[in-house]
C-alpha positions in Angstrom: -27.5 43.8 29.3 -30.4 46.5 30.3 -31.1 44.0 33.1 -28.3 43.8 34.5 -27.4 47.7 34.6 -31.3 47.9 36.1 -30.0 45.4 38.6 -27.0 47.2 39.2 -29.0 50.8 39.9 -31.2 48.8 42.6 -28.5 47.5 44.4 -26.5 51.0 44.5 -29.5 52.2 46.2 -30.4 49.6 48.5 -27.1 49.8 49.8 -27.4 53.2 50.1 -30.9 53.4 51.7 -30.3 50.4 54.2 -26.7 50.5 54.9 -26.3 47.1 54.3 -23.0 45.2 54.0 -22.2 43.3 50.7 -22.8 40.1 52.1 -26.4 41.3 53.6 -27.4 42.5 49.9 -25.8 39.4 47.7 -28.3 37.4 50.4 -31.2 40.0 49.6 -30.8 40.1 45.5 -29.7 36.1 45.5 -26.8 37.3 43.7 -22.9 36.9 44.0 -21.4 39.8 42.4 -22.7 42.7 44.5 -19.1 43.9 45.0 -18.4 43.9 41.4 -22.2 45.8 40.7 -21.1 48.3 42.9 -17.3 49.1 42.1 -16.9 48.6 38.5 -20.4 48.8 36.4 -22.2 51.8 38.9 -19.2 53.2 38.1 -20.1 53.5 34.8 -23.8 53.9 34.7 -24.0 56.4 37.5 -20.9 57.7 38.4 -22.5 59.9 41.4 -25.1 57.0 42.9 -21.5 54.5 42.4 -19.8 57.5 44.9 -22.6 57.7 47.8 -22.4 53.6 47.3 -19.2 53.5 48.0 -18.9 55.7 50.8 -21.1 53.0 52.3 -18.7 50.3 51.5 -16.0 52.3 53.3 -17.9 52.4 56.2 -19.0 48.7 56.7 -15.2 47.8 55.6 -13.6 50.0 58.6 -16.4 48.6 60.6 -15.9 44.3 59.4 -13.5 43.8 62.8 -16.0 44.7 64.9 -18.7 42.8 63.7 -16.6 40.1 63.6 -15.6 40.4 67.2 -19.1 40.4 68.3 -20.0 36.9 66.4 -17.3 35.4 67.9 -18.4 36.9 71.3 -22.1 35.2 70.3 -20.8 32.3 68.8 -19.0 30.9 71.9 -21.3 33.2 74.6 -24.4 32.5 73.5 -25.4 36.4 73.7 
């Protein structure tokens, strides 16, 4: 349980510090429940590190249709 909520602190603030999307940090920590981490147990732990962690998620989630748009663009122009 201690690793796990040790886990959890480290992710909140690499996502923080890097502004790196869920799918960038699962790849990073080699775990699969980054989303969870971040919106339930930080939440918990450290109520104010879950809150500037979050903000970050709000950010990448209005910004997910861009990046999208531009690795299709890649995908089928090769740039």
């Amino acid at each position: 349980k201690a690793y796990i909520e040790q886990r959890v602190v480290e992710v909140g603030k690499y996502i923080i510090a890097s502004k790196a999307t869920v799918r960038e940090t699962a790849k990073k920590f080699g775990i699969a429940t980054v989303h969870k981490d971040l919106t339930e147990r930080l939440t918990k732990i450290d109520p104010i590190l879950a809150k500037k962690a979050r903000s970050v998620l709000d950010v990448n989630k209005m910004e997910r249709h861009i990046r999208g748009g531009m690795a299709t663009r890649k995908k089928y122009t090769g740039k």
